[in-house]
BALO-609977 format. One line per 2 residues: for each residue x, y, z of N, C-alpha, C, O. Coordinates in steps of 0.1 Angstrom, whole numbers. Each point is the difference from the previous one (the first is absolute). Layout:
! residues N
X,Y,Z,X,Y,Z,X,Y,Z,X,Y,Z; ...
! end
This chain:
! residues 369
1357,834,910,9,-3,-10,2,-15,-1,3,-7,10; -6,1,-25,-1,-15,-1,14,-4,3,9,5,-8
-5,-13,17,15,-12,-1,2,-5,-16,-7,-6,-8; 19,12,11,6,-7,-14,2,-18,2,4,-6,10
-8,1,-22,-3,-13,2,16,-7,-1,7,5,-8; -2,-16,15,13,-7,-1,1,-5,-11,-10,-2,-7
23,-1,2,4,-4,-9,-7,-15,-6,-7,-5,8; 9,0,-19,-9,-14,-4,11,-10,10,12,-2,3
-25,-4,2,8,-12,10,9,0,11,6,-10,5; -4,26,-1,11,3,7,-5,2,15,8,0,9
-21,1,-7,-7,5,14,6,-6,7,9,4,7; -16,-20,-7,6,-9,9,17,-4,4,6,-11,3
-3,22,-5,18,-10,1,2,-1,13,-6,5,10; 15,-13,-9,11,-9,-9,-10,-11,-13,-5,-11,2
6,17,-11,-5,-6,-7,4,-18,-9,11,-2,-6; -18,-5,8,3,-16,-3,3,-6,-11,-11,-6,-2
17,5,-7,-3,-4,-9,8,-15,-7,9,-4,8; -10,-1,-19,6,-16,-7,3,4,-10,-5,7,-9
17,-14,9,7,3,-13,8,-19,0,8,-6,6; -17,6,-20,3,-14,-2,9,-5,-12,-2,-4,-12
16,7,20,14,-3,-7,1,-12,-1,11,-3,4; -18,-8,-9,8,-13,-8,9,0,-9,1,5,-11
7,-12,19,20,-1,-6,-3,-9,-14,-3,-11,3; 3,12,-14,6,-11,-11,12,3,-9,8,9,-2
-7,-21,-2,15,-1,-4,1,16,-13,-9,6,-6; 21,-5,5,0,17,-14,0,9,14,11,6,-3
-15,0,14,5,10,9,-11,4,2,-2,11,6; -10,-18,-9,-12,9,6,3,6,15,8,-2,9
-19,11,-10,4,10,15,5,14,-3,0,11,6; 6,-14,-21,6,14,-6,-9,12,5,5,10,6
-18,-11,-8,-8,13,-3,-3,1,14,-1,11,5; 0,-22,3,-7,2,16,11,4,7,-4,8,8
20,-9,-7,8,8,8,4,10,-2,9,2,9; -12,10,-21,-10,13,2,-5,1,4,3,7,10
-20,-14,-10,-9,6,6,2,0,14,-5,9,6; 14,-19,4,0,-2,11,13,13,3,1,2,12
5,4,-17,9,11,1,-6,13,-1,4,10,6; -10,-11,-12,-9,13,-4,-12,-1,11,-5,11,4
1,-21,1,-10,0,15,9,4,11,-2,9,8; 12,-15,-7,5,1,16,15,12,-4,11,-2,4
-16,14,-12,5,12,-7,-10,9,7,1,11,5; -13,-22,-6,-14,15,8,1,-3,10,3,-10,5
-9,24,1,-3,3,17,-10,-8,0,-1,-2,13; -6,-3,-18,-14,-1,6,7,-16,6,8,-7,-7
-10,4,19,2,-19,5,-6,-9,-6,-8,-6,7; 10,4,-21,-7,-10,-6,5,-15,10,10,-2,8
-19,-5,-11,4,-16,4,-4,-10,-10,-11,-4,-3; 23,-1,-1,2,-6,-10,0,-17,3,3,-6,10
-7,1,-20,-7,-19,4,7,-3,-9,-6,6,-10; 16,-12,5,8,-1,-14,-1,-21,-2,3,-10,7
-10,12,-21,-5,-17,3,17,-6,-10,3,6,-10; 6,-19,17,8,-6,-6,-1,-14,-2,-7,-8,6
16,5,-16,-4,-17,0,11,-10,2,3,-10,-6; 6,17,19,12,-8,4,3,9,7,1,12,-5
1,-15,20,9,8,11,15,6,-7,4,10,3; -1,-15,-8,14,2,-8,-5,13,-9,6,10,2
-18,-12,-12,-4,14,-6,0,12,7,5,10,-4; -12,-11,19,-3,9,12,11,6,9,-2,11,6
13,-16,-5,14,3,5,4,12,-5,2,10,8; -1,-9,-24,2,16,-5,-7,12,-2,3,11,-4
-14,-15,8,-8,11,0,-3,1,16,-8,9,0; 9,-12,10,6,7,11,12,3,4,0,9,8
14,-14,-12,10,5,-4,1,15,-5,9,8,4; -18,-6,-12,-1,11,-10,-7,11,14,-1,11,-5
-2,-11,14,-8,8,12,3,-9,15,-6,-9,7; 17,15,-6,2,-8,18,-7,4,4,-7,-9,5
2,22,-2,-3,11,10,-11,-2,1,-3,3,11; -11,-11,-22,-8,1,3,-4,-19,6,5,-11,-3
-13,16,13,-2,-13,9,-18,-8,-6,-7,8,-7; 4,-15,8,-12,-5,1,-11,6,0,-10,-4,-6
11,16,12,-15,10,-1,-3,5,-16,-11,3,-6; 25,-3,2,1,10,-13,2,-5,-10,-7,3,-10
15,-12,9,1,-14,-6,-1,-16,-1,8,-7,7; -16,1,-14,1,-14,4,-1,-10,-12,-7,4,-10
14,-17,11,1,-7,-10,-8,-12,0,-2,-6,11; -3,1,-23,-15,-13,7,7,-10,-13,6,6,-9
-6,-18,10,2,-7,-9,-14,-5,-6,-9,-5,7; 7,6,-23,-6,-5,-12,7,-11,-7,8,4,-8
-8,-17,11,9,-6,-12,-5,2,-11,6,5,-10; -19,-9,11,-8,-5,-14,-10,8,-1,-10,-3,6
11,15,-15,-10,6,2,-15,2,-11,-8,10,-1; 6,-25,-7,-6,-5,-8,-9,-7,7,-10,-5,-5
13,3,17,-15,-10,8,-9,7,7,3,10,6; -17,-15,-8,-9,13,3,-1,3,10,-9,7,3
16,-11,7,1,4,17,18,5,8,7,-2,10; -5,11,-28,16,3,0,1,8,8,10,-2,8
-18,15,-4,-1,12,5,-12,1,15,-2,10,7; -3,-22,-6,-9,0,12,7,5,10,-3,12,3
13,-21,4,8,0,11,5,15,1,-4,8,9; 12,-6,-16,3,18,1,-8,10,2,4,10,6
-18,-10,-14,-12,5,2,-7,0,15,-5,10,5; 7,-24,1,-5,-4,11,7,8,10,-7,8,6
23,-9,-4,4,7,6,4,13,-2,7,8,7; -12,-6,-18,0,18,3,-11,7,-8,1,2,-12
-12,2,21,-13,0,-7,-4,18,5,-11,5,2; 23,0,-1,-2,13,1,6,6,-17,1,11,-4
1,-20,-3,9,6,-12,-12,7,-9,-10,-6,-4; 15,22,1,-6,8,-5,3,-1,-14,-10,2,-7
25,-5,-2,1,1,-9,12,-10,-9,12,-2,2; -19,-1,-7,8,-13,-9,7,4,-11,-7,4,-10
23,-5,9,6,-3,-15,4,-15,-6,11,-5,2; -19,0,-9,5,-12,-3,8,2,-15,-4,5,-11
17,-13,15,9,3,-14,6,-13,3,12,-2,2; -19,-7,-1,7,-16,3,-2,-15,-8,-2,-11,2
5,24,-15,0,-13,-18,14,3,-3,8,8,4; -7,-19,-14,17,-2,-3,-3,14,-12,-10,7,-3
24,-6,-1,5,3,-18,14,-1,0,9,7,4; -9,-22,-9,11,-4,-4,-10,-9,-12,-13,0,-1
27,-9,-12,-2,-10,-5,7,-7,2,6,-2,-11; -3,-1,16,8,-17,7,-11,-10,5,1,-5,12
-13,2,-22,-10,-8,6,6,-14,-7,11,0,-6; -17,-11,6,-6,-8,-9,-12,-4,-5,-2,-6,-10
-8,11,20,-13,-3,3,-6,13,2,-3,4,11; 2,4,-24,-7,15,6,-13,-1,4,-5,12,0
-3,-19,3,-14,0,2,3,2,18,-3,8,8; 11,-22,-8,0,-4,14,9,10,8,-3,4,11
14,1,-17,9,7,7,-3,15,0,4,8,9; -12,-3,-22,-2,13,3,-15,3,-2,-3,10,7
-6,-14,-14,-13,3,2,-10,-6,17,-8,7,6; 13,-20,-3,-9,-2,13,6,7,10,-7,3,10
21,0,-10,4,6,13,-7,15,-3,-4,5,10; 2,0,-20,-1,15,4,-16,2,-3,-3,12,3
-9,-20,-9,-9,-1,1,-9,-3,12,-9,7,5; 15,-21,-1,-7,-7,12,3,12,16,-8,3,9
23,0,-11,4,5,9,-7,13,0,-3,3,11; -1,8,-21,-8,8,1,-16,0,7,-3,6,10
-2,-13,-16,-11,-8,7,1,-5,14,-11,1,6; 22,-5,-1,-5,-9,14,7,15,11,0,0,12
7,13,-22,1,10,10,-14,8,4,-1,5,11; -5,-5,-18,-9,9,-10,-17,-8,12,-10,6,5
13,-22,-3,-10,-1,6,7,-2,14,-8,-6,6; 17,7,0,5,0,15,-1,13,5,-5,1,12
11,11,-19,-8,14,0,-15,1,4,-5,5,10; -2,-11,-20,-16,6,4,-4,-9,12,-7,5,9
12,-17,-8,-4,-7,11,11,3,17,-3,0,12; 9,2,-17,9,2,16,9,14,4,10,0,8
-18,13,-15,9,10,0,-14,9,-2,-1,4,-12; -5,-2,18,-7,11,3,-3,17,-1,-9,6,-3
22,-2,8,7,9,-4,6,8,-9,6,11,0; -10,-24,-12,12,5,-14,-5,12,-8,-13,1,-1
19,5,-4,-10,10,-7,8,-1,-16,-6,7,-9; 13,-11,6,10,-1,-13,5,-12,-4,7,-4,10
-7,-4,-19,12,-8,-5,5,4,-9,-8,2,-9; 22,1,6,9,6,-14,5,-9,-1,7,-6,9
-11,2,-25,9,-14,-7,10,8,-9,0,11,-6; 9,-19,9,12,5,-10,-1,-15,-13,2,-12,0
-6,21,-9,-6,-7,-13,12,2,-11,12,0,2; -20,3,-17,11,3,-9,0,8,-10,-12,3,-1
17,2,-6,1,4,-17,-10,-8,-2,-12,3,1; 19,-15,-6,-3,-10,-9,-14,-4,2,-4,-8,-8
-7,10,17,-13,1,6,-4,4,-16,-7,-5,-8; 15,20,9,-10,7,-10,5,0,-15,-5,8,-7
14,-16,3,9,-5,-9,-7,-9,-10,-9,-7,4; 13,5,-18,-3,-11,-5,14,1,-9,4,9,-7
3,-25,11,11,-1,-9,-1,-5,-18,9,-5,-6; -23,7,2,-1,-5,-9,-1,13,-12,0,-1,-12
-2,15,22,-2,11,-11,16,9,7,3,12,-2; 5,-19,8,14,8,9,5,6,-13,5,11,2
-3,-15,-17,6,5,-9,-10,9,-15,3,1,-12; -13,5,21,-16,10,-7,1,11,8,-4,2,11
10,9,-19,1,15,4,-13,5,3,-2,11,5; -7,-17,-9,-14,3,2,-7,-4,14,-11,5,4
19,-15,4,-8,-5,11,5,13,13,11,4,4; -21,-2,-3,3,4,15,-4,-1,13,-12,3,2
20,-7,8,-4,-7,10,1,9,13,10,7,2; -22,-7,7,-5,10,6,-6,-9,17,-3,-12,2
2,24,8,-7,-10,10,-12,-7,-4,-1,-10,7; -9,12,-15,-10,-6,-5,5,-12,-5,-6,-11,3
16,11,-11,-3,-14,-10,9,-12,10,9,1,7; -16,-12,-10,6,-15,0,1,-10,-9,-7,-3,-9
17,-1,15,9,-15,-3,-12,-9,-3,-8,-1,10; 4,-6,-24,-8,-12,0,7,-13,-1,-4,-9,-8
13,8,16,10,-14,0,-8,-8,9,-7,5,9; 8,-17,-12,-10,-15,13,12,-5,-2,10,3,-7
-11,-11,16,11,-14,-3,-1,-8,-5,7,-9,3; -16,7,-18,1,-9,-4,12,8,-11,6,-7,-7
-5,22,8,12,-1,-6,12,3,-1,7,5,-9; -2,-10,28,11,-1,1,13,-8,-13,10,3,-7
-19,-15,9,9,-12,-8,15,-2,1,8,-2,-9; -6,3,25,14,-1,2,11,5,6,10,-5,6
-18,25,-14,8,7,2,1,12,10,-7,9,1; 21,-12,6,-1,11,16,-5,11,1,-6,3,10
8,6,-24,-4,17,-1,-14,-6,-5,-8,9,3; 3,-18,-7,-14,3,3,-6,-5,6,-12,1,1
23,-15,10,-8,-3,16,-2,17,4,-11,5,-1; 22,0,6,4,11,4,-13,14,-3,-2,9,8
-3,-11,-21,-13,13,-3,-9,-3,1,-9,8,-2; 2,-24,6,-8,-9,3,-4,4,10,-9,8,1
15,-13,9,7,3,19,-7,16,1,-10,3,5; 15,2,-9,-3,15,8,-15,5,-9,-6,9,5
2,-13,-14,-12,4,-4,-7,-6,5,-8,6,8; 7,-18,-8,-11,-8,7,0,0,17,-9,-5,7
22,11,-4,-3,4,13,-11,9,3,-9,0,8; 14,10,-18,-4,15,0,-16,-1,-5,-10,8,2
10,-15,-6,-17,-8,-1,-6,-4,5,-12,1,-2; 19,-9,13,-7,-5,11,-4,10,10,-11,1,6
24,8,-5,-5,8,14,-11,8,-3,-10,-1,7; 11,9,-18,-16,6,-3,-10,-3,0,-10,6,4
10,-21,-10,-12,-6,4,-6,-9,10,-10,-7,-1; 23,8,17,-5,0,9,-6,11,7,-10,-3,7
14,14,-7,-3,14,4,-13,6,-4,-9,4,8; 7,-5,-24,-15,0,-1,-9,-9,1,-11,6,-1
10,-18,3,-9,-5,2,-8,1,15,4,5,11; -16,-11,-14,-6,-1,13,7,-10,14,3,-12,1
-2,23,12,4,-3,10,-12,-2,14,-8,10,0; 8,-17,8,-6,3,9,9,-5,14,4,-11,3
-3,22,5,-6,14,-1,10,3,-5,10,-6,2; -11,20,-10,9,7,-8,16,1,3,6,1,11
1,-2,-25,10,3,1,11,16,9,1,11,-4; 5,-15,14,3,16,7,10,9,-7,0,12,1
8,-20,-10,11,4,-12,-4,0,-16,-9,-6,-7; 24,19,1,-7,0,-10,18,-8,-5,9,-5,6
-16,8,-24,18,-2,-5,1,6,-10,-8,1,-9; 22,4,11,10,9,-11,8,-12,-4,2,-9,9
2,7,-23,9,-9,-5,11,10,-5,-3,12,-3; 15,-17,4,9,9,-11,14,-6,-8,10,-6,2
-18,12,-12,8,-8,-13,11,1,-4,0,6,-10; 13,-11,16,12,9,-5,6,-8,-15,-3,-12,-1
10,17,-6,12,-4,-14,13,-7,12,-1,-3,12; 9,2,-21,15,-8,9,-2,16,9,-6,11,-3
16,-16,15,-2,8,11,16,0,0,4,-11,0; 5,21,-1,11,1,1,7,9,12,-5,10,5
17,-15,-1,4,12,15,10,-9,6,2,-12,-2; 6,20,10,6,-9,14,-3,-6,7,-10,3,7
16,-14,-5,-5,-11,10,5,8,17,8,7,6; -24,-18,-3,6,6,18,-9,-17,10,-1,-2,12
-1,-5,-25,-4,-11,6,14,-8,3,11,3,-4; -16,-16,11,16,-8,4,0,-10,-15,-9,-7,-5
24,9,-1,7,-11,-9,8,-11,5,9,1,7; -14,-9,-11,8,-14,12,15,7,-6,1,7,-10
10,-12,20,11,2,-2,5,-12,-11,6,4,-10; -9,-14,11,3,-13,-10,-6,4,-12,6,-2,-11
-18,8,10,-3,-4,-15,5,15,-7,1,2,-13; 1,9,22,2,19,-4,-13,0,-11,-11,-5,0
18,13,-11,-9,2,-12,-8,-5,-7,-8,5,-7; 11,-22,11,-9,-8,-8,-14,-8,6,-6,-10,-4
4,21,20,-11,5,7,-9,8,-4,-11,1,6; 13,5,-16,-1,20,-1,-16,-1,-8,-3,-11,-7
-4,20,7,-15,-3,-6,2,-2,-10,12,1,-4; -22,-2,-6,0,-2,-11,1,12,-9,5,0,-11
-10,11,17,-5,14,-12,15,4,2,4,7,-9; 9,-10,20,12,5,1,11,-5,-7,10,5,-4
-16,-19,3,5,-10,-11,15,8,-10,12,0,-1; -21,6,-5,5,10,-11,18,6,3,11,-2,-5
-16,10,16,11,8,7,10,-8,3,12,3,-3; -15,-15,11,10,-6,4,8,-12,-8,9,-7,2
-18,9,-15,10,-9,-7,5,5,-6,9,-7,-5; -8,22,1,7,9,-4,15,5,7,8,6,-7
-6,-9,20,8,8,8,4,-10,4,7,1,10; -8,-18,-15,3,-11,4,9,-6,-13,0,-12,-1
5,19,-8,-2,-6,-17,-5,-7,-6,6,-5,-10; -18,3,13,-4,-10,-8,-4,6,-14,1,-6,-11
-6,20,14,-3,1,-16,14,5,-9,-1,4,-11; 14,-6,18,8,3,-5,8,-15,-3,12,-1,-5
-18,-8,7,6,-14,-7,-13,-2,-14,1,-8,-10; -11,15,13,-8,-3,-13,5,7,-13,-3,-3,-12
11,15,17,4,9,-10,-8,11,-2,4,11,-6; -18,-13,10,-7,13,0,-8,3,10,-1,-6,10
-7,17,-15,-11,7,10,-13,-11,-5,-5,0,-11; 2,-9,23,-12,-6,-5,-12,8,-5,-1,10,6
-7,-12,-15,-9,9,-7,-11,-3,12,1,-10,8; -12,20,-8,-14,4,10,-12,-10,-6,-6,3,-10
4,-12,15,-11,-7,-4,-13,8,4,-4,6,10; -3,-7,-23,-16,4,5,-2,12,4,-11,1,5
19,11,-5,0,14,4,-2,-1,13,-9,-8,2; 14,14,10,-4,-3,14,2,13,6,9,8,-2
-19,-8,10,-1,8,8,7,2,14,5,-10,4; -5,22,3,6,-3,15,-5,10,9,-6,10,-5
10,-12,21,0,9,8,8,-4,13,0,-11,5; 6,22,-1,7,-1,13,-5,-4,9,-7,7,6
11,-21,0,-9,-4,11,8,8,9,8,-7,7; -7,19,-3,-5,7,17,-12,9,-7,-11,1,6
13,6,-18,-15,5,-4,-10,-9,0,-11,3,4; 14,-20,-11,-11,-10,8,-5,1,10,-12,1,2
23,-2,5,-3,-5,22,-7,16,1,-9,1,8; 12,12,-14,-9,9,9,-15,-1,-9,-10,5,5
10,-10,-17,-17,-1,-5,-4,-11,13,-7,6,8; 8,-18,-5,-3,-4,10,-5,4,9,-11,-3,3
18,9,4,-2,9,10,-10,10,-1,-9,2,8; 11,6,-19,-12,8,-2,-16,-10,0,-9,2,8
10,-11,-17,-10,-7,0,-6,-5,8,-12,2,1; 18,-13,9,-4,1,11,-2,7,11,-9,-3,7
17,16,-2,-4,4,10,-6,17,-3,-7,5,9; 10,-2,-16,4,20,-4,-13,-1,-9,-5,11,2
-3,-17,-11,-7,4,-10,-17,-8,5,-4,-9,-8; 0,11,15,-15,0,4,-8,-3,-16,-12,-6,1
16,8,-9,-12,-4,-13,8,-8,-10,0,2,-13; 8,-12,21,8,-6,-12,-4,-13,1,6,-9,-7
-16,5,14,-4,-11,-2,-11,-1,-11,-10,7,-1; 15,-18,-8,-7,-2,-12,9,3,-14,-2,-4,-12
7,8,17,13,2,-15,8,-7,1,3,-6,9; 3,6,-24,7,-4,-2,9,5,-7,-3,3,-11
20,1,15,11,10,2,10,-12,-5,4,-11,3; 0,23,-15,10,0,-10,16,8,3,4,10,-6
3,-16,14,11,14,0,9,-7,-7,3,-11,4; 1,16,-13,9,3,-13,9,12,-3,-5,11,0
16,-13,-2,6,12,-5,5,-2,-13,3,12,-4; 0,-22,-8,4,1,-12,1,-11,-5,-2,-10,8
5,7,-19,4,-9,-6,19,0,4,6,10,0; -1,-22,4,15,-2,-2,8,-7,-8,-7,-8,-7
16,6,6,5,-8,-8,17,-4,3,5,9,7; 1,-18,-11,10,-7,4,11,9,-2,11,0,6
-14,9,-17,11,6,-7,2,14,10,11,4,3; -25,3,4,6,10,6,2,-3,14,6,9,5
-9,-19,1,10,-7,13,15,1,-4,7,9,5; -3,-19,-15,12,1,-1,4,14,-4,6,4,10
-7,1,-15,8,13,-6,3,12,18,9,6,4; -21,-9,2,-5,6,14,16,-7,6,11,6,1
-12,-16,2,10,-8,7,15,4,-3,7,5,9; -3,-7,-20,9,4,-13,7,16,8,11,3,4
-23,2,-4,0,15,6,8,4,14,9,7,4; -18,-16,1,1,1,13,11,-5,11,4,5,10
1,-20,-20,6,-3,11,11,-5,-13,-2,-9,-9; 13,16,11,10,-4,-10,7,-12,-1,4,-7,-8
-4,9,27,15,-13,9,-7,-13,-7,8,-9,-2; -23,5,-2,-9,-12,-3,0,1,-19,-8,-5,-6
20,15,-2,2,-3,-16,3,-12,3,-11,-5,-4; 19,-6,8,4,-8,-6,-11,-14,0,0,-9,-8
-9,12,17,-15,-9,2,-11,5,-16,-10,-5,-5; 18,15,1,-12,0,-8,3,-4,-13,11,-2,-4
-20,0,-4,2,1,-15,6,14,-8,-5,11,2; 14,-13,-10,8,12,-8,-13,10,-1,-11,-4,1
17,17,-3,-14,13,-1,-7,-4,-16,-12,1,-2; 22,-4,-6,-3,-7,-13,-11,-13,-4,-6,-2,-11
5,-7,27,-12,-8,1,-11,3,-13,-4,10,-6; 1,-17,4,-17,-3,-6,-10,-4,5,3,-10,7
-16,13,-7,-9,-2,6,-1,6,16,7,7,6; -20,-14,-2,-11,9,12,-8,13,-3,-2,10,7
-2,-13,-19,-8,9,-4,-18,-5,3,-1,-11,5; -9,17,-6,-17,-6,5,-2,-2,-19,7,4,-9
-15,-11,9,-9,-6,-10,-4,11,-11,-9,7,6; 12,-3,-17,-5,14,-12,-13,1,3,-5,11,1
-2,-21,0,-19,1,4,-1,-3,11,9,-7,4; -18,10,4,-2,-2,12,-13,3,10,-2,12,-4
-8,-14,12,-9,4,9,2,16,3,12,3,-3; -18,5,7,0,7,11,-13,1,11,-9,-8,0
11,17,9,-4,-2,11,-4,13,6,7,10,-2; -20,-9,10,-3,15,1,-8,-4,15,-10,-8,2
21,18,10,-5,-3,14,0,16,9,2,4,12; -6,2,-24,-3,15,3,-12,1,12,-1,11,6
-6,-19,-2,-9,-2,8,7,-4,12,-8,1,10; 21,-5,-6,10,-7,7,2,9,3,-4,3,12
10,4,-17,10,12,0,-3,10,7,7,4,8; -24,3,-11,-7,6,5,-4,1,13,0,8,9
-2,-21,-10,-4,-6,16,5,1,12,-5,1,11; 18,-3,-17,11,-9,14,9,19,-1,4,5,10
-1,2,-20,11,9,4,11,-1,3,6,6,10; 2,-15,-20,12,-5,5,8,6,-12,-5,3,-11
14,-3,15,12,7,-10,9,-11,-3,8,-1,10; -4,-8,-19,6,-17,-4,17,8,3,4,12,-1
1,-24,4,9,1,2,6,-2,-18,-6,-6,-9; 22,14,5,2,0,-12,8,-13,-1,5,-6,10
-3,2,-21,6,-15,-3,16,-2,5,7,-10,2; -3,27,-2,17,-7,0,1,3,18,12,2,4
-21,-1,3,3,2,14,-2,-9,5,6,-2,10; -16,-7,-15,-3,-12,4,10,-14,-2,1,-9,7
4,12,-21,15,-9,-3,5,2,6,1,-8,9; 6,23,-7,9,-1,9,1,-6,15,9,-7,6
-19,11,-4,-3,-4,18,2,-15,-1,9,-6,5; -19,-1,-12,-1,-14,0,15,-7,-2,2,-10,8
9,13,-18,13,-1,-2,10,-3,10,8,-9,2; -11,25,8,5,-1,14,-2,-7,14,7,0,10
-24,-6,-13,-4,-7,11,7,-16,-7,8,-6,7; -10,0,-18,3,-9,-7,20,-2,4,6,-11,3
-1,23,-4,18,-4,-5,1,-9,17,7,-10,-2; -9,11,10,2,-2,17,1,-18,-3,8,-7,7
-15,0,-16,-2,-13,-4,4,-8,-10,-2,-12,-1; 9,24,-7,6,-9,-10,12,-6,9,7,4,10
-6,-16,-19,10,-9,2,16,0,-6,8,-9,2
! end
């Protein structure tokens, strides 16, 4: 009788793996303190290498796990992780690492300089992980980039009921046509990341490459926070795709007088359904290297947050705008988007929109001021 063969990447455990959490200003980290909850949630002894760019970043995310000591967890400092020998030293010392998530590009716009602030960091820094891997990690069998929508996005057809945007299609943005502006440093940044990595992966290696890569493209990523909020700054830490929520449950859209309207029709998904496509991707799905994974659950819009909220949490009427408000409606024309191939794939059942407000509302109220 043939042995049933072990799970993908699981033989060897305590299995090793990096997860390259660079702190930038907006709360990045959002999506990776899931995935690090949802790892040390499994039995299996993962051992986690968590890359930071300030001891001060590193503090809360072992905070966040007393229990686990150095074998299971450990923290490496990245300041800069745009120089091409950003990721050597971590590589160097830990060259048993089987599986890489790098999710360590900004999304925020608070640039001035989107070339500099958000295309070389998440470009260069793709590249100098991408070759510290093939040169000092032997072992690796995976890198999963956490990429974007907007990869496969073009903001020039966002209001053409006719475009449809699919894992196939991409973003033809360069930088020559930023011209200034953050949301398209910001779609710049992750495509041309996402360009890079592929086209380090396929090209010619010698001797060959030991890993593959899954990218995965998420819309705004929405959910409860379980990363650390400085206590000084509270909400105006909070990621960007949460933005929304918390300026809702903060009044702000209640000093504008209304429900801000949905720019550009947008998409979303619950980042813990994020953090477990992750997971699937890298460790659970043996043939996912090479794709490229769309998890999506809908179009949202400003108006059914609030109404959700409205719903939900009454004691917070007086934070909001009158039920009478106007606006937060999505755009009459608009893109769609077709990730039935996603869907198929991964077997995930999306989390629904008003479970996700809600939850995020109640991880959020602990901070308001």
């Amino acid at each position: 009788m043939l042995q049933q063969p072990c799970p993908f990447l699981r033989c060897g455990v305590p299995l090793s793996l990096l997860l390259t959490r660079t702190v930038f200003p907006g709360g990045s980290g959002f999506i990776a303190g899931h995935v690090l909850r949802q790892l040390f949630a499994d039995k299996t002894p993962y051992r986690v290498v968590a890359t930071v760019r300030s001891p001060e970043k590193a503090a809360p995310i072992h905070a966040a796990y007393p229990d686990l000591g150095p074998d299971r967890l450990q923290t490496v400092l990245v300041p800069e992780v745009a120089r091409a020998d950003a990721f050597d030293a971590v590589l160097q010392q830990h060259p048993d690492v089987e599986v890489v998530f790098h999710m360590a590009a900004p999304f925020h716009y608070r640039v001035a300089d989107p070339t500099r602030e958000l295309v070389d960091p998440a470009v260069l820094g793709t590249r100098a992980l991408l070759r510290a891997v093939a040169a000092y990690a032997p072992r690796a069998r995976r890198v999963v980039l956490t990429s974007s929508f907007n990869t496969m996005f073009d903001l020039k057809r966002s209001a053409d009921p006719t475009a449809v945007f699919t894992e196939a299609t991409w973003n033809s943005i360069t930088v020559a046509d930023i011209g200034g502006s953050p949301q398209l440093g910001y779609m710049a940044a992750k495509t041309l990341a996402e360009r890079a990595a592929w086209d380090f992966v396929r090209s010619e290696h010698t001797p060959p490459l030991s890993f593959d890569l899954v990218t995965i493209n998420p819309p705004y990523a929405l959910g409860p926070v379980v990363h650390h909020l400085a206590a000084a700054a509270g909400l105006d830490s909070i990621n960007t795709s949460n933005a929304r929520i918390a300026d809702a449950i903060t009044g702000m859209w209640k000093q504008q007088g209304a429900v801000p309207d949905t720019p550009n029709a947008q998409t979303w998904i619950d980042v813990r359904d994020l953090a477990r496509v992750h997971i699937l991707a890298g460790l659970e799905k043996p043939d996912a290297g090479g794709r490229r994974l769309m998890p999506a659950t809908g179009f949202v819009t400003n108006r059914a947050v609030y109404e959700i909220i409205r719903k939900n949490f009454p004691e917070l009427a007086d934070k909001l705008p009158s039920p009478d408000a106007p606006g937060g409606y999505e755009p009459p024309k608009h893109y769609q988007y077709d990730n039935t191939e996603t869907k198929k794939y991964l077997g995930i059942e999306w989390t629904p929109l008003e479970k996700t407000v809600v939850d995020t509302v109640n991880s959020l109220k602990a901070h308001m001021n």
